[in-house]
DRENPA-3360 file (N, C-alpha, C; in nm, 2 decimals, always signed):
BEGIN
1 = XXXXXXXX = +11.70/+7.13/+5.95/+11.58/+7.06/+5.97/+11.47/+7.14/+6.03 ~ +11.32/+7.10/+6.05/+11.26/+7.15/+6.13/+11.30/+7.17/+6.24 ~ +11.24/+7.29/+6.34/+11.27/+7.30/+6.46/+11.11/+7.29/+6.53 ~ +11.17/+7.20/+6.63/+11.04/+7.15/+6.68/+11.08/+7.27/+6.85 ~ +10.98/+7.30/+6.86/+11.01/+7.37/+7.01/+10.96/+7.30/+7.11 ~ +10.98/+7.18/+7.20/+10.91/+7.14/+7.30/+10.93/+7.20/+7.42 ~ +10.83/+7.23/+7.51/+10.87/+7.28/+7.64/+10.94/+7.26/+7.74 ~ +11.06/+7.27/+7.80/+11.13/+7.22/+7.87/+11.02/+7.12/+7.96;
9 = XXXXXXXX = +11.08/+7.05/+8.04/+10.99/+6.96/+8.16/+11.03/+7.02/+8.30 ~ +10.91/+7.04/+8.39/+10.93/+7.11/+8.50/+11.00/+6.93/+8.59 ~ +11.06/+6.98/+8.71/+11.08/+6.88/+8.79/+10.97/+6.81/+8.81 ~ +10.96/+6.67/+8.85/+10.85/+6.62/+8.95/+10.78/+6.67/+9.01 ~ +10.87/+6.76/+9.14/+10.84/+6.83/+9.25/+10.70/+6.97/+9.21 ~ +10.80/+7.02/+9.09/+10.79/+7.16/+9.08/+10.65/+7.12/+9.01 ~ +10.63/+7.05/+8.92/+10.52/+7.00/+8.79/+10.36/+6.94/+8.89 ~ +10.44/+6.89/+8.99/+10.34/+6.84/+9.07/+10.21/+6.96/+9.10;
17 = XXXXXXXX = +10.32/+7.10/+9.15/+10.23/+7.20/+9.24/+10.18/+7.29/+9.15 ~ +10.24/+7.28/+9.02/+10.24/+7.37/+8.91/+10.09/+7.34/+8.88 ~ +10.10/+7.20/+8.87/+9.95/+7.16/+8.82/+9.82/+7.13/+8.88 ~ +9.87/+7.15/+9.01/+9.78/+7.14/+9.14/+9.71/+7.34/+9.15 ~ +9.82/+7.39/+9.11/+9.83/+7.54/+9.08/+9.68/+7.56/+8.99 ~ +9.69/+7.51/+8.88/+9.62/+7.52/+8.78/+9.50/+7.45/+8.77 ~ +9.46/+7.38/+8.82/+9.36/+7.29/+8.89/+9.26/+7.39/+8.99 ~ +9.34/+7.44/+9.06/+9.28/+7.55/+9.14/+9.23/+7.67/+9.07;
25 = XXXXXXXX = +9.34/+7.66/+9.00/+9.28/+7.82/+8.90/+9.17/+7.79/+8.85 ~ +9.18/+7.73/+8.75/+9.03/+7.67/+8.68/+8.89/+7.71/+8.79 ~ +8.93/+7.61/+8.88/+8.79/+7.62/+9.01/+8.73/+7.72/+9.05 ~ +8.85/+7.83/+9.05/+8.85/+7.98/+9.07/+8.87/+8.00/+9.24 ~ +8.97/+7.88/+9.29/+9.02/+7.91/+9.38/+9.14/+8.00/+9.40 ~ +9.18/+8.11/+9.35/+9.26/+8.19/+9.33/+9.43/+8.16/+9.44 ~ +9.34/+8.20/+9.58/+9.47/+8.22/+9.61/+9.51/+8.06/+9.68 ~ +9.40/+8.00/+9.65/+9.48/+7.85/+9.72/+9.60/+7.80/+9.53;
33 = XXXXXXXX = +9.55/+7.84/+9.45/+9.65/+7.82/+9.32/+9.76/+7.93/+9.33 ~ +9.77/+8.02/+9.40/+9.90/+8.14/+9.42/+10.00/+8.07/+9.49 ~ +9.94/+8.00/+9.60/+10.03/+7.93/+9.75/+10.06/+7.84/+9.65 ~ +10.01/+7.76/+9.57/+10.10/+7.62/+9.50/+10.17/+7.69/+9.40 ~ +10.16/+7.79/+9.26/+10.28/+7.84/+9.20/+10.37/+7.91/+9.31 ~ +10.37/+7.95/+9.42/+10.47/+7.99/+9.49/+10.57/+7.89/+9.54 ~ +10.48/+7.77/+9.58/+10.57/+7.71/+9.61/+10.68/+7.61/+9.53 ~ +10.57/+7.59/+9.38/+10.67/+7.59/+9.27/+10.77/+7.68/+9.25;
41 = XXXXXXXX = +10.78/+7.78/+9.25/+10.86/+7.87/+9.21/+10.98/+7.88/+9.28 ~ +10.94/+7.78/+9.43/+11.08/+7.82/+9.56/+11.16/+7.69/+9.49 ~ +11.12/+7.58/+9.41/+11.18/+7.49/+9.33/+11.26/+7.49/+9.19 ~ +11.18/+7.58/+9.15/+11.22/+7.60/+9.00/+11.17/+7.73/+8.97 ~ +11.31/+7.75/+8.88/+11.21/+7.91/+8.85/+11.17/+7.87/+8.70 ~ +11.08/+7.90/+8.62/+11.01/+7.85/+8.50/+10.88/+7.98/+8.46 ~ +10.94/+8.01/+8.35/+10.86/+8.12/+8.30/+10.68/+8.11/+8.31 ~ +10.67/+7.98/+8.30/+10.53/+7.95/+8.28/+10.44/+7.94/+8.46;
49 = XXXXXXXX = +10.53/+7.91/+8.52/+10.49/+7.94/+8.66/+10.45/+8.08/+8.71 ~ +10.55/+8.19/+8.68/+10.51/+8.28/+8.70/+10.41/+8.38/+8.60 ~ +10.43/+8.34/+8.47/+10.29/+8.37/+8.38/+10.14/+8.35/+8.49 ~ +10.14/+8.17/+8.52/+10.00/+8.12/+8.55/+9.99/+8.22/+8.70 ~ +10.11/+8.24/+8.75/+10.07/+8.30/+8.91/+10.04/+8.41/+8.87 ~ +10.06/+8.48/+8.77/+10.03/+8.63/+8.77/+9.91/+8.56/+8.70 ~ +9.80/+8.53/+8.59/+9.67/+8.52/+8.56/+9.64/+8.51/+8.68 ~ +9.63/+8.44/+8.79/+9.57/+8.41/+8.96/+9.57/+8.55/+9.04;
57 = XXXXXXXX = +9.73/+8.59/+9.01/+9.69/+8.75/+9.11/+9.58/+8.83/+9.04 ~ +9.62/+8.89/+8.88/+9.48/+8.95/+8.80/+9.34/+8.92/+8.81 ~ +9.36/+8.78/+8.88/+9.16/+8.74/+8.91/+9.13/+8.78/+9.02 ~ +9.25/+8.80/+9.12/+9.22/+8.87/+9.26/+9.24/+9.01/+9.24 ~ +9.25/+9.05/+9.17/+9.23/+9.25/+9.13/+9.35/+9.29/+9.19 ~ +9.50/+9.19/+9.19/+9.58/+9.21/+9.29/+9.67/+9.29/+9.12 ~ +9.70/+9.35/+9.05/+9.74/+9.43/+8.96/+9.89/+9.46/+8.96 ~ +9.93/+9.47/+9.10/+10.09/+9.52/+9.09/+10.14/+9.42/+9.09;
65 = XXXXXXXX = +10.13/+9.29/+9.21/+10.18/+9.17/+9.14/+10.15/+9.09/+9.06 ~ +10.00/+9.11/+9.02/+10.02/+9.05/+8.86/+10.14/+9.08/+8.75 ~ +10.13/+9.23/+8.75/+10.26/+9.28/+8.67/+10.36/+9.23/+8.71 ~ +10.44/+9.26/+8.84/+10.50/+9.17/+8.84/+10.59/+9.03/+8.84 ~ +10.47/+8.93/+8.80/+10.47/+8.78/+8.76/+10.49/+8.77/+8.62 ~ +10.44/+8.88/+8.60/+10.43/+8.89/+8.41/+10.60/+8.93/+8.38 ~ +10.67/+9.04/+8.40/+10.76/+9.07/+8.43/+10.86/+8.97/+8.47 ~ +10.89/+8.87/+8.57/+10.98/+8.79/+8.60/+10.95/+8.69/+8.46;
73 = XXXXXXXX = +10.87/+8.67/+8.44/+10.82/+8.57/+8.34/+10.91/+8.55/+8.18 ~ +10.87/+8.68/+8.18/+10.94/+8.75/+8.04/+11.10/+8.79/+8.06 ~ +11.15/+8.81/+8.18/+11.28/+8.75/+8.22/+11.37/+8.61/+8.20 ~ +11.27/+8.55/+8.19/+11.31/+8.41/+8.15/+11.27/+8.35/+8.03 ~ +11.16/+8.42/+7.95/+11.14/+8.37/+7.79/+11.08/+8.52/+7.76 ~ +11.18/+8.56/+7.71/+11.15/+8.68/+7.65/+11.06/+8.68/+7.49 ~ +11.03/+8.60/+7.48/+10.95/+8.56/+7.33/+10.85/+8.48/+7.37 ~ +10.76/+8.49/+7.52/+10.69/+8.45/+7.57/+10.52/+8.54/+7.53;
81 = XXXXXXXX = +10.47/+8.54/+7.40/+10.37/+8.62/+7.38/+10.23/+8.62/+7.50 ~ +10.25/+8.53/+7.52/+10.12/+8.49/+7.68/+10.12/+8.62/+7.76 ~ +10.28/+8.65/+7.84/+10.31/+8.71/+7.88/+10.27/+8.85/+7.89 ~ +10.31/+8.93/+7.75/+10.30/+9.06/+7.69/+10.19/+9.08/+7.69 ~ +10.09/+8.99/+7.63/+9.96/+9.02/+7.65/+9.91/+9.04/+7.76 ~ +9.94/+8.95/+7.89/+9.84/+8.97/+8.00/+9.92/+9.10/+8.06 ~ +10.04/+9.12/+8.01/+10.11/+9.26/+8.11/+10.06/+9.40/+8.01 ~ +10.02/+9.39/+7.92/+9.95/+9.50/+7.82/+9.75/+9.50/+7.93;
89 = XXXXXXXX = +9.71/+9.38/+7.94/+9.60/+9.36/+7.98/+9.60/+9.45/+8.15 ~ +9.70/+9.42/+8.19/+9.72/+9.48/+8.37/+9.76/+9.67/+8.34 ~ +9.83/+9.68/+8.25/+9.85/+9.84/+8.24/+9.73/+9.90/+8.16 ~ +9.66/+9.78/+8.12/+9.54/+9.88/+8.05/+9.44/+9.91/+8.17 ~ +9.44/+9.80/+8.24/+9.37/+9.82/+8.38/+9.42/+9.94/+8.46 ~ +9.53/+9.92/+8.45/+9.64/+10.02/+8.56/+9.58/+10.18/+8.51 ~ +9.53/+10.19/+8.38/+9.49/+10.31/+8.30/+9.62/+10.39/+8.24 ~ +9.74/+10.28/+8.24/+9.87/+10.32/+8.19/+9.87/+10.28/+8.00;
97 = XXXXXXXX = +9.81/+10.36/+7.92/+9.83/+10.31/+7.80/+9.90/+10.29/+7.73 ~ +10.00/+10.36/+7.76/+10.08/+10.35/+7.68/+10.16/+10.26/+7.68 ~ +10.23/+10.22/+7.80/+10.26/+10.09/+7.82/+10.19/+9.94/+7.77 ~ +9.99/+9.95/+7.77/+9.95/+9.82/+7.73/+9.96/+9.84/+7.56 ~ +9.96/+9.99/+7.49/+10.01/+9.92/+7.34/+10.18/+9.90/+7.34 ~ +10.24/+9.96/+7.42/+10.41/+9.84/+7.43/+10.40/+9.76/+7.40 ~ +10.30/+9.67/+7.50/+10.31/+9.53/+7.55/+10.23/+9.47/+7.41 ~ +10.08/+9.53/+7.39/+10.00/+9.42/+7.30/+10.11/+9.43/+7.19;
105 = XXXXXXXX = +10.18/+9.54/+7.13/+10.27/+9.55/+6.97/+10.32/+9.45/+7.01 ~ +10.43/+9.39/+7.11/+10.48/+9.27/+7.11/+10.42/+9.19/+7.13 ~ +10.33/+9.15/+7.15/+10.23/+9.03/+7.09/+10.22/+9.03/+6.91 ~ +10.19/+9.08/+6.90/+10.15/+9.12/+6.72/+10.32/+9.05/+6.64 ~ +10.41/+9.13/+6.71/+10.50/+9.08/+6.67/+10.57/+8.91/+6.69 ~ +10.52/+8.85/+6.78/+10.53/+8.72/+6.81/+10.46/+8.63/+6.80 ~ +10.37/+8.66/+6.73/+10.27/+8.58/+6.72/+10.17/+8.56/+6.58 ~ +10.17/+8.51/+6.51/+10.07/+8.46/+6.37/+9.94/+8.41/+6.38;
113 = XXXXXXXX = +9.89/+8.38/+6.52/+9.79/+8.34/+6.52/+9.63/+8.42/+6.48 ~ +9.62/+8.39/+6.40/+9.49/+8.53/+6.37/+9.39/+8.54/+6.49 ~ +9.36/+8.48/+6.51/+9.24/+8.49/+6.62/+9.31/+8.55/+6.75 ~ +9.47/+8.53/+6.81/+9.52/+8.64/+6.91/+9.53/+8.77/+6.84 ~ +9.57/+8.77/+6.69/+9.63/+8.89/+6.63/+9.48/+8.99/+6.62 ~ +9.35/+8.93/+6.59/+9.25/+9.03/+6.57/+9.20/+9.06/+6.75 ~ +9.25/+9.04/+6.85/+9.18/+9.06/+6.99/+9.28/+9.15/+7.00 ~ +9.40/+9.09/+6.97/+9.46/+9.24/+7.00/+9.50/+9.33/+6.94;
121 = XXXXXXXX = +9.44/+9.33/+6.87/+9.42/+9.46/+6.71/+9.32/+9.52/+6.84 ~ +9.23/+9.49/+6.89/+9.11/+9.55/+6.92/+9.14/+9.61/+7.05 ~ +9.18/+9.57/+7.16/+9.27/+9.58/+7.28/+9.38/+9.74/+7.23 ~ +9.41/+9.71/+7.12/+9.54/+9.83/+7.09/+9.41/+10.00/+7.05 ~ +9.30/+9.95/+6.97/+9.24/+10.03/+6.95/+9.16/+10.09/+7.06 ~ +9.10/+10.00/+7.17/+9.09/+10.06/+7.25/+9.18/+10.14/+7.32 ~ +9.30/+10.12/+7.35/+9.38/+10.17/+7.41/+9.41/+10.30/+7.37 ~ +9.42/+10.30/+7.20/+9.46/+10.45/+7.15/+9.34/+10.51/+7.13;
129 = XXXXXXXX = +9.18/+10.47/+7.16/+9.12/+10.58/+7.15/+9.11/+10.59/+7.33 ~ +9.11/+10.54/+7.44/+9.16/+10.62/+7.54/+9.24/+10.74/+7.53 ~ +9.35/+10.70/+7.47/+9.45/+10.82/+7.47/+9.43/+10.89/+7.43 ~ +9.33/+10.90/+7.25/+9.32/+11.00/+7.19/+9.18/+11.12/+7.26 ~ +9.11/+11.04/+7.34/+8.98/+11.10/+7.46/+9.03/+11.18/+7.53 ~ +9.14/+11.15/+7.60/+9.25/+11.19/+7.67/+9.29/+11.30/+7.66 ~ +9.34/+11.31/+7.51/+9.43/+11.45/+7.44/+9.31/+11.58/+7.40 ~ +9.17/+11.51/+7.38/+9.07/+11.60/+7.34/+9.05/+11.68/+7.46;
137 = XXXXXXXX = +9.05/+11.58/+7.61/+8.99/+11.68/+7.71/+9.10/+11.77/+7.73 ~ +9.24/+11.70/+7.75/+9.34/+11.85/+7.76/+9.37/+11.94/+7.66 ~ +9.27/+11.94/+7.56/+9.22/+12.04/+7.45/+9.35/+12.00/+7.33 ~ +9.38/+11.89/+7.31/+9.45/+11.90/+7.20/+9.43/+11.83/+7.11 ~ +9.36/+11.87/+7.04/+9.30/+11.86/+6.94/+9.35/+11.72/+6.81 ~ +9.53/+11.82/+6.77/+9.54/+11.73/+6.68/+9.64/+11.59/+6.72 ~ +9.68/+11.60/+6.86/+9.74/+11.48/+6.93/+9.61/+11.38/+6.95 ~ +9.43/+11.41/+6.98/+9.33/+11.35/+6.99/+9.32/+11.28/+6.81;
145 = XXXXXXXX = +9.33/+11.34/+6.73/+9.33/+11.30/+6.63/+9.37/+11.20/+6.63 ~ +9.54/+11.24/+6.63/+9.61/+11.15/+6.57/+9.64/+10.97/+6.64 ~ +9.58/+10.99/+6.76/+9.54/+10.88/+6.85/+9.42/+10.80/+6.81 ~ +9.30/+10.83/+6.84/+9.17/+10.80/+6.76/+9.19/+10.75/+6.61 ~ +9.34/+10.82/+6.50/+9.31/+10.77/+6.36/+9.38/+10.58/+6.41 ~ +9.49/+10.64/+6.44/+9.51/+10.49/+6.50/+9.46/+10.36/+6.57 ~ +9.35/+10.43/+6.66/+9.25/+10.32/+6.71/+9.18/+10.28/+6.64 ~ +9.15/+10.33/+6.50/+9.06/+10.26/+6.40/+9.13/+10.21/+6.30;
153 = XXXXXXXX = +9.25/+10.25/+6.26/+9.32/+10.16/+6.15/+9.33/+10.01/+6.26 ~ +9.37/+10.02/+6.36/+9.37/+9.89/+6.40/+9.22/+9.78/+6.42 ~ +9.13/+9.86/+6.45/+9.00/+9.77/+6.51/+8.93/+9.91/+6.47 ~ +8.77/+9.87/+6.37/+8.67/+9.92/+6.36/+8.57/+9.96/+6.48 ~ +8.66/+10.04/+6.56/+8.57/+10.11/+6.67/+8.50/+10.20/+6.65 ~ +8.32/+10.17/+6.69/+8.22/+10.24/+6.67/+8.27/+10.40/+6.76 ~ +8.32/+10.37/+6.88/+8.31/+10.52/+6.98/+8.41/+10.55/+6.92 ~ +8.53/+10.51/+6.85/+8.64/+10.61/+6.84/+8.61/+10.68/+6.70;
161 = XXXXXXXX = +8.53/+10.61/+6.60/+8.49/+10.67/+6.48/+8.44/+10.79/+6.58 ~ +8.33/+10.79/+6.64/+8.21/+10.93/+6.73/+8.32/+11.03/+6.72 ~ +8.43/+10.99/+6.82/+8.49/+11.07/+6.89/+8.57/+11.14/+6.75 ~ +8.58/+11.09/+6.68/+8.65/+11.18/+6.57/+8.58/+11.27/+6.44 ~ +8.41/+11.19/+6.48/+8.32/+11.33/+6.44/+8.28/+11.41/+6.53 ~ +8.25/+11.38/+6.65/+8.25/+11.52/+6.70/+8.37/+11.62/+6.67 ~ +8.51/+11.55/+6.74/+8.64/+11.67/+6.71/+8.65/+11.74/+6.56 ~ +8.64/+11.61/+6.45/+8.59/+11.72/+6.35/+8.47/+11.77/+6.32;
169 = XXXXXXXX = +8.40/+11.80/+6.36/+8.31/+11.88/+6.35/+8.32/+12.00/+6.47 ~ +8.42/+11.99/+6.56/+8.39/+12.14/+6.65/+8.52/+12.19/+6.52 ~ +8.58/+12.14/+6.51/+8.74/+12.24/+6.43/+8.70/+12.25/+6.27 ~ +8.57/+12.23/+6.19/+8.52/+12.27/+6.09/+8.55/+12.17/+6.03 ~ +8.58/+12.06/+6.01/+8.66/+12.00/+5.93/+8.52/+11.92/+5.90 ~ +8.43/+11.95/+5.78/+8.27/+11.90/+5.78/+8.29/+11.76/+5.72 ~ +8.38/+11.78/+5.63/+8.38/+11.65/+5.53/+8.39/+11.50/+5.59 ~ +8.49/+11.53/+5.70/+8.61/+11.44/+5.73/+8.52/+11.39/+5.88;
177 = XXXXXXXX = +8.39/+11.48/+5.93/+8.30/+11.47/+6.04/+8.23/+11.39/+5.97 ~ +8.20/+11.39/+5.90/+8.05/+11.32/+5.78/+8.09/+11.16/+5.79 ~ +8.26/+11.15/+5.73/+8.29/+11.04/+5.69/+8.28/+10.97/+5.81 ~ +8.32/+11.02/+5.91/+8.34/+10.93/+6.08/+8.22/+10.90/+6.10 ~ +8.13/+11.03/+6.10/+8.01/+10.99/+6.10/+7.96/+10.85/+6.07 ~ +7.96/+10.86/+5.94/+7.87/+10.72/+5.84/+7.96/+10.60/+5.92 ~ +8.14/+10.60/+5.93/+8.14/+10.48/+6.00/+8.16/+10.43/+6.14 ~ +8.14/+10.54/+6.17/+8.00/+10.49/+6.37/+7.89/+10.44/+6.32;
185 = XXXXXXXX = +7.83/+10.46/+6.24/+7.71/+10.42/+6.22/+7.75/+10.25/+6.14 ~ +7.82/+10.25/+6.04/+7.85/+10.13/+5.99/+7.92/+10.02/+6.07 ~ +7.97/+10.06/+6.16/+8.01/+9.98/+6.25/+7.98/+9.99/+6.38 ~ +7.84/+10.04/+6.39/+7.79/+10.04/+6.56/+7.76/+9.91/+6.66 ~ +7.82/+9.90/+6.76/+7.80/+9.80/+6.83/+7.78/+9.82/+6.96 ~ +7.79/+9.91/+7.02/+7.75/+10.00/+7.15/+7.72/+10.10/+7.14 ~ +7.77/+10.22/+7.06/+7.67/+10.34/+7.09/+7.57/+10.37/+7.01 ~ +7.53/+10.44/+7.04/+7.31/+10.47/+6.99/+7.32/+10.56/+6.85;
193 = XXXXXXXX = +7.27/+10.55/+6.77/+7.24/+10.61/+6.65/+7.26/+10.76/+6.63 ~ +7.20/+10.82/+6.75/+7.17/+10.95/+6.76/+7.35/+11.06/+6.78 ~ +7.44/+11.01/+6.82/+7.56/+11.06/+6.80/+7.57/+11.13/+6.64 ~ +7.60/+11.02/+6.56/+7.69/+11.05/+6.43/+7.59/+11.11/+6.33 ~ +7.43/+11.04/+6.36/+7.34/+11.20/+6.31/+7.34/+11.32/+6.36 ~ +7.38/+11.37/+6.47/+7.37/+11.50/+6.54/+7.50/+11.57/+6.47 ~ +7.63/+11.48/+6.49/+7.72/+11.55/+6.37/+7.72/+11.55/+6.25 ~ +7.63/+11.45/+6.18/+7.64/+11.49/+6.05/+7.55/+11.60/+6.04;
201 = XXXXXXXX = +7.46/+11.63/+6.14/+7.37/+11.77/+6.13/+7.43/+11.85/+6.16 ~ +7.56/+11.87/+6.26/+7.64/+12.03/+6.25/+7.71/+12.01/+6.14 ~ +7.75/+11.90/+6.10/+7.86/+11.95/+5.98/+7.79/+11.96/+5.81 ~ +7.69/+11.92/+5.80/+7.58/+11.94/+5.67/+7.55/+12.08/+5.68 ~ +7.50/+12.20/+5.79/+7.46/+12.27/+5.84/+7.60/+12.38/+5.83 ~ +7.70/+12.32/+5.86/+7.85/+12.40/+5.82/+7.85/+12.42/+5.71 ~ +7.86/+12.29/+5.59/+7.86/+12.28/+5.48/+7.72/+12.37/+5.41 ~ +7.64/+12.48/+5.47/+7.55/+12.50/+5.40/+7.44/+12.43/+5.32;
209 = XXXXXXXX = +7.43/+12.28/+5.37/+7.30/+12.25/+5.35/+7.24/+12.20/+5.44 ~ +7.13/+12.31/+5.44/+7.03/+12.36/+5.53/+6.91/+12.15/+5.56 ~ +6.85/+12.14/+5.40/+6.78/+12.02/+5.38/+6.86/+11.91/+5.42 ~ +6.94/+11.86/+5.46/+7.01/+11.77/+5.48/+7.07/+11.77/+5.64 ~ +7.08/+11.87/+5.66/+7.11/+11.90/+5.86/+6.96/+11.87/+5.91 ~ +6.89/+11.95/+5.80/+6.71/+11.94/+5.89/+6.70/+11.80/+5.91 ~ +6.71/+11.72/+5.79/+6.69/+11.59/+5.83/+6.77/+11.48/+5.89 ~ +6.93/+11.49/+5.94/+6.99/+11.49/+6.03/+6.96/+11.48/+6.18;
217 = XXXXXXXX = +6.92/+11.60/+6.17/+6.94/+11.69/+6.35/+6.73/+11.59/+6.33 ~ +6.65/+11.57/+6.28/+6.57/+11.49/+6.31/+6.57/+11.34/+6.33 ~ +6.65/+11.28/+6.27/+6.70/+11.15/+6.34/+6.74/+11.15/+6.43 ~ +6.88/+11.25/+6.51/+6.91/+11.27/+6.59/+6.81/+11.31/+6.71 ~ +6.72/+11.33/+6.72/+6.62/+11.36/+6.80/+6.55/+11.28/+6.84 ~ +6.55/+11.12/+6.79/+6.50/+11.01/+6.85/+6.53/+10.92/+6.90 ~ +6.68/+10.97/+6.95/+6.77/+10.96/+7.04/+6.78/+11.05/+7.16 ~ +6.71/+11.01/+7.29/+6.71/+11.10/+7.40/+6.81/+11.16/+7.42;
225 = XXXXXXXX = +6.95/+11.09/+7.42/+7.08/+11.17/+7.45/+7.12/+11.30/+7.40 ~ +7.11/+11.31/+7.25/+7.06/+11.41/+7.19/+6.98/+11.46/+7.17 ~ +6.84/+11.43/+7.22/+6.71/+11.51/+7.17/+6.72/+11.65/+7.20 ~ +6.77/+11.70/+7.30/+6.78/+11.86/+7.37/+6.87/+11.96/+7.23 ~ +6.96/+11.87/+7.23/+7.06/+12.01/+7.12/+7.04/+11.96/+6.99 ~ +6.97/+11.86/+6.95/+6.93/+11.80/+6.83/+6.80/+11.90/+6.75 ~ +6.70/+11.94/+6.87/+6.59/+12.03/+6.89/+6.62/+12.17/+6.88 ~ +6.72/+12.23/+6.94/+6.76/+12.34/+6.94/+6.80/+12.29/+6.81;
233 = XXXXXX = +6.89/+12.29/+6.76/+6.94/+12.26/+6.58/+6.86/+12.33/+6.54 ~ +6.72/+12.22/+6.53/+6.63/+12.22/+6.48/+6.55/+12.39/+6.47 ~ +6.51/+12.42/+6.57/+6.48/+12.56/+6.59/+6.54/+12.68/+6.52 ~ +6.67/+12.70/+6.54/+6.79/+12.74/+6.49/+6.74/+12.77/+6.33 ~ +6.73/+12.63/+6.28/+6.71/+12.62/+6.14/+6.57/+12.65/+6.07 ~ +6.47/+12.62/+6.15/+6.31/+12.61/+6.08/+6.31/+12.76/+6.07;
% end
């Protein structure tokens, strides 16, 4: 037959503080809703208590026991997707990434909901163009790559497209710079225009055409960020 999943019922006791808990939260009384899931918790132990107590520590920037609320949580419903998520959300904070794509993949895997499945599509892509930013500064190039290609197969990120025209374009790779290029631009939502024309102007310029960097490295110039090395380009070439 169907399987219906209803949520177990907390005790009287426990349900009472649970929800007095959450009442609080909402208000954004934080830690007066921490004292009532604790004291639920000396009652009953219930995955969902320590979920809600850990979202309460996370609003107080309190991070290690958020994790660990999230943590006991998922000890007692290990197919608790709530959970994964907010403990992917606390190690992305923690600047531990690799653990928050752990956590979001098991969300993806528990869950069909599209509207959780596309936020943490985007959460994972952030996360792997961190890492792949990461691997550029300690100069590795093709571990930067291969981080960055992933943050965009998951979520159309404008900066992680940049970040993979610039790297191809310092390592010659003109073509594959161009293409990143056009989609920072086709999907820009935070950074400024003048990036992905400055590298389509080194890598047009690699590729030997001169008319096509000129007019490049001039877009890029009406962008202050670039205006300095967009100008020199420019010099270079006239």
């Amino acid at each position: 037959g169907v399987q219906t999943c209803a949520l177990p019922i907390l005790s009287p006791e426990a349900g009472k503080l649970y929800n007095a808990g959450n009442k609080l939260l909402k208000e954004g009384n934080y830690n007066g809703a921490i004292e009532n899931y604790n004291n639920a918790r000396a009652i009953e132990k219930d995955y969902r208590i320590f979920y809600q107590r850990g979202v309460a520590q996370k609003k107080t920037r309190n991070l290690e026991d958020a994790k660990n609320s999230f943590e006991e949580s998922l000890k007692l419903n290990k197919d608790f997707y709530g959970s994964y998520n907010a403990l992917g959300g606390v190690y992305f904070q923690m600047g531990d990434f690799t653990e928050a794509i752990k956590n979001f993949k098991k969300v993806l895997e528990l869950t069909d909901k599209a509207k959780i499945e596309k936020k943490v599509k985007k959460n994972l892509s952030l996360a792997y163009a961190k890492l792949g930013n990461q691997a550029l500064t300690d100069g590795n190039a093709n571990k930067g790559i291969d981080y960055l290609t992933k943050a965009v197969e998951y979520s159309n990120y404008d900066a992680a497209y940049l970040s993979l025209a610039k790297i191809y374009s310092e390592i010659g790779e003109w073509d594959k710079s161009i293409a990143a290029s056009k989609d920072a631009l086709k999907y820009r939502s935070k950074i400024s225009k003048g990036g992905p024309y400055y590298y389509m102007g080194v890598s047009y310029k690699g590729k030997g055409d001169t008319e096509k960097a000129i007019e490049m490295f001039n877009k890029a110039k009406t962008d202050k960020t670039y205006r300095k090395t967009a100008e020199y380009e420019l010099s270079l070439l006239n």
